[in-house]
C-alpha positions in Angstrom: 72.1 94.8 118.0 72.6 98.3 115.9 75.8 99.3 114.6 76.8 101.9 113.0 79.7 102.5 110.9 81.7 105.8 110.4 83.5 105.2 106.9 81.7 102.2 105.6 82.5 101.9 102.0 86.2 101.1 103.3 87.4 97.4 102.4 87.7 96.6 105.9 84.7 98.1 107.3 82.3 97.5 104.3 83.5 93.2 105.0 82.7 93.8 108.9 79.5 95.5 107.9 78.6 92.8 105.6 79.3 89.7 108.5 77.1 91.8 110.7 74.2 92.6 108.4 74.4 88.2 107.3 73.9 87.2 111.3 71.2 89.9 111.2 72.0 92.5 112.7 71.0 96.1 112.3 73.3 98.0 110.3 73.8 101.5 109.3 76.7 103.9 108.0 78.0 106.9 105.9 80.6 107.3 103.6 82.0 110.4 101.5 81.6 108.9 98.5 79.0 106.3 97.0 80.4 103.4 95.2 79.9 100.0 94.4 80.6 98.3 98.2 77.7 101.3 99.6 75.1 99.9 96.7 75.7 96.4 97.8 75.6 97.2 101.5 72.1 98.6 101.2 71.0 95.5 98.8 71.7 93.3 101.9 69.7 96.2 104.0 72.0 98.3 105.6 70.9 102.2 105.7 73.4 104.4 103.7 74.0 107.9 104.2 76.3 109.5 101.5 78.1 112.3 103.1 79.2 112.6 107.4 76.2 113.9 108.9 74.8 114.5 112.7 71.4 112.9 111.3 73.4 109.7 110.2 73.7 109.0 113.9 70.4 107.5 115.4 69.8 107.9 119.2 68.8 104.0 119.2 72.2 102.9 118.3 74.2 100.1 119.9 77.4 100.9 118.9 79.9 103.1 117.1 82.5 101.3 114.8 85.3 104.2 113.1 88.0 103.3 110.8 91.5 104.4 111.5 91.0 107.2 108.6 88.1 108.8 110.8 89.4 111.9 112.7 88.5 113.3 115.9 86.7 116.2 114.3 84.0 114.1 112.3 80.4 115.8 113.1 78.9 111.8 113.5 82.0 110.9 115.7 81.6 113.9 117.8 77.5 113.4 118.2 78.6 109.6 119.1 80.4 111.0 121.9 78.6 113.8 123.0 75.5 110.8 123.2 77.9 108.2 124.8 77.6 105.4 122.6 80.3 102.4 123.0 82.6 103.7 120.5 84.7 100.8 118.3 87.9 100.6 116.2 87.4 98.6 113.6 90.1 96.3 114.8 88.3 95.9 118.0 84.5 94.8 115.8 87.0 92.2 114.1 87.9 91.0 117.2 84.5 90.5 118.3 83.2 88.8 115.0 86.5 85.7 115.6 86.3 85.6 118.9 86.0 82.2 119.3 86.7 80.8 116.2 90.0 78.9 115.3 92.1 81.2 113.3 94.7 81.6 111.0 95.9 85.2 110.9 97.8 86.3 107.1 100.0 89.4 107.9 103.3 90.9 106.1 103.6 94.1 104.6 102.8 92.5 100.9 101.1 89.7 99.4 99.1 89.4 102.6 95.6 89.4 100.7 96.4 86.9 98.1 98.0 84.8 100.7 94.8 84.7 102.8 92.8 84.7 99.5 94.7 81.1 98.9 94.9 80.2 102.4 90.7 80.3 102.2 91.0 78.5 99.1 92.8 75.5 101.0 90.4 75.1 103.8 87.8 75.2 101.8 89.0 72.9 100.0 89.3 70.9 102.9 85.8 71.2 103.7 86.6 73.3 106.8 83.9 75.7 105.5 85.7 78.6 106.9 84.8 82.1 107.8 87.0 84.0 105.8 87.9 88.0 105.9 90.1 89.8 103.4 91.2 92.8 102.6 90.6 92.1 99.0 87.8 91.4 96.4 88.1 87.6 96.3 87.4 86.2 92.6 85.9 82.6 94.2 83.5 84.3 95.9 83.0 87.8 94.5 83.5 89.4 98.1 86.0 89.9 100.6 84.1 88.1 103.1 82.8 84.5 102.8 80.7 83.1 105.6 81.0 79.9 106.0 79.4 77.5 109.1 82.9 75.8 110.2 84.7 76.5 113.5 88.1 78.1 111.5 88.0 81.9 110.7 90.9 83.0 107.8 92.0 86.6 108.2 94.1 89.0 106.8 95.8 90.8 109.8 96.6 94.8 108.9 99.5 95.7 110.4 99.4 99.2 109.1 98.1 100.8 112.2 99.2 97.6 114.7 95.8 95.9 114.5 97.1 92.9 113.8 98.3 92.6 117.3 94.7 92.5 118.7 94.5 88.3 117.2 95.4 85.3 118.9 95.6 82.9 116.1 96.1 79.6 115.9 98.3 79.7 112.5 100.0 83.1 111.6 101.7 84.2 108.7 104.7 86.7 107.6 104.8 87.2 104.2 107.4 89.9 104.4 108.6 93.4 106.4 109.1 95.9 105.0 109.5 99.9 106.1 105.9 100.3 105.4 103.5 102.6 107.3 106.4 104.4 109.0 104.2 107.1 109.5 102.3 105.1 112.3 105.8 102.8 113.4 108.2 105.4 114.0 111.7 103.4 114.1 112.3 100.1 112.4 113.1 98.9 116.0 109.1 99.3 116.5 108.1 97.7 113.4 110.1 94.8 113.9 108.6 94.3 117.5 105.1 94.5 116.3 105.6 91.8 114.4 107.5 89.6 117.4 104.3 90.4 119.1 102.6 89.2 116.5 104.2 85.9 116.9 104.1 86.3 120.3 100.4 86.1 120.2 100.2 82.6 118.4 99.0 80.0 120.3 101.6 78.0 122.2 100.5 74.5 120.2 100.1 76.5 117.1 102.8 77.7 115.1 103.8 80.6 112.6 105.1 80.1 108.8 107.2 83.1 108.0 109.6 83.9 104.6 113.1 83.3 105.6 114.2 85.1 102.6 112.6 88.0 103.5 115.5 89.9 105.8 113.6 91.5 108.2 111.0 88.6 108.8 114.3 86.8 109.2 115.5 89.0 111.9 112.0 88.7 113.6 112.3 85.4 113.6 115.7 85.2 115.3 114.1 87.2 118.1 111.5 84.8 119.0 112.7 81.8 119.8 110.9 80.3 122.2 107.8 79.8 119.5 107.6 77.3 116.5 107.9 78.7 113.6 108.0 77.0 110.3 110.1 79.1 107.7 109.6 79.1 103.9 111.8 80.1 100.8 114.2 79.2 98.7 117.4 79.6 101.7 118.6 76.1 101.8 117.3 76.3 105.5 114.1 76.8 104.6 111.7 74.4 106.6 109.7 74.3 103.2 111.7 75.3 100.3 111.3 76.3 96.7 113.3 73.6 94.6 112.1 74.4 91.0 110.8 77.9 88.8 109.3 77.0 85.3 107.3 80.5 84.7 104.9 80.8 81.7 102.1 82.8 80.3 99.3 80.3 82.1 101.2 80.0 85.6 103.6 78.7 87.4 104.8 75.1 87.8 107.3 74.3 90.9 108.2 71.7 93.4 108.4 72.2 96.9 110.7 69.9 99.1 109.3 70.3 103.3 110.6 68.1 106.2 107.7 65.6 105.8 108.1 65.2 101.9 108.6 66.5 98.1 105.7 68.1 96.0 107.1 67.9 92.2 105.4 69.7 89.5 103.0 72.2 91.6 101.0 74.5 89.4 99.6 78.1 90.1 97.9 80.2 87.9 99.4 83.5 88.5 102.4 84.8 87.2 105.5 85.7 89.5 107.6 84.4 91.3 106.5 86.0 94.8 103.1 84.4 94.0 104.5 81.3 94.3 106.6 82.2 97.4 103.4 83.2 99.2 102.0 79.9 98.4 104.6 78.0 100.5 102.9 79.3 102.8 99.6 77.0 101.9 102.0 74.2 101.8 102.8 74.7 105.1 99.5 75.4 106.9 98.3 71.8 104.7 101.0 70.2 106.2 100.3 71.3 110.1 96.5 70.5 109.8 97.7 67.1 108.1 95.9 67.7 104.7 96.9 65.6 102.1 98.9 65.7 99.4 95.3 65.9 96.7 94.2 69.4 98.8 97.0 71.1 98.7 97.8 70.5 95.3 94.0 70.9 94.2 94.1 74.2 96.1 96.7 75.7 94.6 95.7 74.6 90.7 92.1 76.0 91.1 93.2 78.9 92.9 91.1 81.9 90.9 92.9 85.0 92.1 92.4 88.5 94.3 91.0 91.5 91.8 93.2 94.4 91.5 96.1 91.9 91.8 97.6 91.6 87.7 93.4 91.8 87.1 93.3 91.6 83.2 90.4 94.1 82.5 90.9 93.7 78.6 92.3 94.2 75.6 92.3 96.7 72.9 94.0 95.6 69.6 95.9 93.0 70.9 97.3 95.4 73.9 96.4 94.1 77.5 95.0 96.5 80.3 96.0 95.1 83.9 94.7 96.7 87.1 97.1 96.1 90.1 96.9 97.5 93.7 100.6 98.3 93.4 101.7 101.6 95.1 105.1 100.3 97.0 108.0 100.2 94.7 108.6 96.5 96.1 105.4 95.7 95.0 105.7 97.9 91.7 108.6 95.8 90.7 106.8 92.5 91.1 104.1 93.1 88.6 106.0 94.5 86.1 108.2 91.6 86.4 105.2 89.3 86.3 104.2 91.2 83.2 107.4 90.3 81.6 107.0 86.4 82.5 103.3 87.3 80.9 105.5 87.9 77.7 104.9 91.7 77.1 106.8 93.3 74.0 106.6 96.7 75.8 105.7 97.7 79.1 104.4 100.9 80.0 103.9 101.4 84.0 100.6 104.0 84.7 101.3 104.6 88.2 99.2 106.9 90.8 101.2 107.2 93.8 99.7 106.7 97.1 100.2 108.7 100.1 102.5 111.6 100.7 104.5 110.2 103.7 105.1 107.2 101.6 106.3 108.7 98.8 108.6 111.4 101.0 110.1 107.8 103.0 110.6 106.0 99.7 111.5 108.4 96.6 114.4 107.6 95.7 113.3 104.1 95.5 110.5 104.5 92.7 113.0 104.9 89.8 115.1 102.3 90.1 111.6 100.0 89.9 109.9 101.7 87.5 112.5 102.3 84.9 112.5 98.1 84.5 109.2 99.0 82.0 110.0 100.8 78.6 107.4 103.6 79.3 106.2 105.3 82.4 103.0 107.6 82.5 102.4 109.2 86.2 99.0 110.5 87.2 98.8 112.8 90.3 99.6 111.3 93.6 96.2 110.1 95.6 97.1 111.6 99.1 94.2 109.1 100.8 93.7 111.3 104.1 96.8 112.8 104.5 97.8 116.9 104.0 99.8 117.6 101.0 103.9 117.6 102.2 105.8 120.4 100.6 108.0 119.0 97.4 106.3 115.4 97.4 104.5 114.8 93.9 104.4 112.6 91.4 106.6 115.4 89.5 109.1 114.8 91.9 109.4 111.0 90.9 109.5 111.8 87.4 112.7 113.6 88.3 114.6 110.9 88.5 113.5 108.4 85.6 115.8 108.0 83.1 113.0 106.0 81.0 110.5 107.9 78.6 107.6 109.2 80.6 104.9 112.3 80.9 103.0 113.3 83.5 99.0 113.8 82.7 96.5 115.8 84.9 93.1 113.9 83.6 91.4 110.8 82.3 91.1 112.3 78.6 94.9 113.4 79.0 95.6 109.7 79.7 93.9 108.4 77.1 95.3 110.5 74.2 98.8 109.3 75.1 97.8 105.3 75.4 96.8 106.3 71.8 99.6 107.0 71.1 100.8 103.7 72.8 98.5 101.2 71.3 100.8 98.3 69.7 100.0 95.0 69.5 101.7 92.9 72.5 101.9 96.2 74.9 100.5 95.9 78.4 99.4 98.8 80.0 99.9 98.2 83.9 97.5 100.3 85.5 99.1 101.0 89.4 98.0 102.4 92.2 95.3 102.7 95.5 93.2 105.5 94.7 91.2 106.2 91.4 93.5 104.4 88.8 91.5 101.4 89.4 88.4 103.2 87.7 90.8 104.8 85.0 92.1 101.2 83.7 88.2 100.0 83.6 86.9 103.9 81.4 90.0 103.3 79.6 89.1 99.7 78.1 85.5 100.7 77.6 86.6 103.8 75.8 88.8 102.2 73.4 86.3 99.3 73.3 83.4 102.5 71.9 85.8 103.9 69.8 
């Protein structure tokens, strides 16, 4: 079959692409940018156009698959439609690459990647060889996708735009809800049904482990009765509950007491605390599939990380550069909290705020969150695909530290004030969905030339 794909380089379609291109099918795409995913895409031997164009789109083409960030008025969509080719949302080509796989679904509205990264981890530790699709770069693998020969399929469910709701899992997860991606939800009331759906979709003789602690997943769960669901957290209810913290530079070591047993002296090696929350989680799904004690345990030590999540990219005179996907203020709070259990004399936060309807929902919410670090430094917000809102900025933010901060325009503005920055024991968490990512790596090798 030919496919192609409208947006490619995307996370989610690039991993599709990538499945597709491994069982040998013909694959071809555009993006508006070149970058690493489109380099490796055409290594494998998809065709890449850089740029939407009408000639992108072959008349010998199978299928259409868009990404929810295509718009109606994209010349190749348009063409697509004006040919009549079977036109696909990317949820809809996921749906056709599991169907028929036994799956464990990993949704919330954070921690959902590293949760699916680990939840990989432990079947394949298992010796499930699992197909396993992520929304992140997974360190074990170098990839977000890992195609393995077994009968399970691991996959991070996106509930941004309610695609999550297309899976019928075996095993789901809820990390967490939170007032994310209002701008596709509406009303909390929606949110919080998508995710009862979500349940709702789980397989009768399968089950769903969901944070207790977490008060919307709670309320969710209330809701649903009629399914089991196996709740984790430290509530004294929990089905599978944190007993013991010890947090130190390395990791984390904890016990876990469940229904069945007690795990004493569990180690991860990834700071903060809602790491190891997540990872009740693997504890859970071990215990439903009847793994022993050995593969859970072994999971979870040997467990090598997502990228962009507290990535160390290196340090400069005893100052560490980390790279986080961080752009919620919930999830802005974790990692500098997991920088201070990295034992940080000074924390300065270098946060690119992400999407204009985000940041107009949540503002008032950023201070509180990011005057926990010493220093702030805001670059401009990355608006992804959405038009500017009137009085949204990163300015606007800035307005209501009570921290130091400054706002810089450009890379070399950046730069001059980490200079001004560079102690010994700093670390400089680099924040954010858009180009801060490439910022945190220039900035390393520049101070690494200088």
């Amino acid at each position: 079959m030919k496919f192609h794909f409208i947006g490619i380089g995307g996370i989610g379609m690039s991993g599709l692409a990538h499945i597709l291109l491994r069982q040998h099918h013909h694959v071809s795409g555009s993006d508006a940018v070149e970058s690493v995913t489109t380099k490796n895409l055409e290594e494998l031997g998809a065709t890449i156009t850089i740029g939407h164009n009408v000639s992108a789109v072959n008349s010998d083409c199978d299928y259409i698959v868009i990404s929810s960030a295509i718009l109606d008025d994209n010349v190749e969509l348009q063409k697509a439609k004006m040919l009549g080719f079977p036109i696909l949302k990317r949820h809809q080509m996921l749906g056709e690459i599991i169907r028929g796989y036994k799956t464990i679904a990993v949704s919330g509205s954070h921690g959902k990647t590293t949760t699916t990264a680990m939840m990989g981890a432990l079947l394949t530790e298992a010796q499930y060889d699992p197909l396993i699709i992520n929304g992140g770069i997974v360190n074990a693998f170098g990839s977000n996708v890992s195609l393995g020969l077994g009968s399970w399929c691991v996959v991070e469910g996106d509930e941004s735009d309610g695609s999550f709701l297309n899976m019928q899992p075996i095993i789901s997860v809820i990390t967490n809800i939170d007032l994310e991606h209002m701008e596709f939800f509406k009303t909390q009331e929606s949110l919080e049904k998508a995710f009862q759906t979500f349940i709702e979709n789980t397989s009768i003789l399968g089950c769903t482990l969901a944070c207790i602690d977490d008060p919307l997943a709670a309320v969710v769960i209330k809701k649903t009765p009629h399914h089991t669901i196996i709740t984790y957290g430290e509530s004294e209810n929990s089905d599978i509950r944190l007993t013991a913290l010890d947090k130190g530079i390395t990791g984390s070591y904890f016990s876990v007491k469940t229904r069945r047993k007690e795990y004493k002296n569990l180690f991860l090696p990834m700071m903060g605390k809602h790491n190891v929350l997540n990872s009740l989680a693997i504890v859970g799904a071990g215990e439903f599939l009847d793994l022993d004690e050995d593969t859970i345990r072994e999971t979870l030590k040997n467990f090598q990380g997502v990228q962009r999540r507290f990535t160390i990219r290196g340090t400069v005179n005893s100052a560490v550069f980390v790279d986080d996907y961080a752009h919620h203020p919930r999830e802005i709070e974790t990692v500098i909290k997991s920088a201070k259990q990295y034992g940080a004399t000074k924390i300065v936060a270098i946060v690119e705020p992400h999407r204009y309807s985000r940041v107009k929902d949540l503002l008032h919410e950023y201070a509180p969150v990011l005057d926990i670090a010493d220093d702030i430094i805001l670059i401009p917000l990355y608006g992804a695909f959405e038009e500017p809102i009137e009085g949204v900025s990163s300015f606007a933010i800035a307005q209501q530290l009570s921290k130091p901060y400054c706002l810089v325009e450009t890379f070399e503005d950046l730069i001059e004030q980490i200079k001004t920055r560079l102690d010994p024991g700093t670390i400089f968490l680099f924040m954010g969905a858009g180009k801060i990512s490439n910022w945190c790596k220039l900035a390393v090798t520049t101070f690494g030339k200088a």
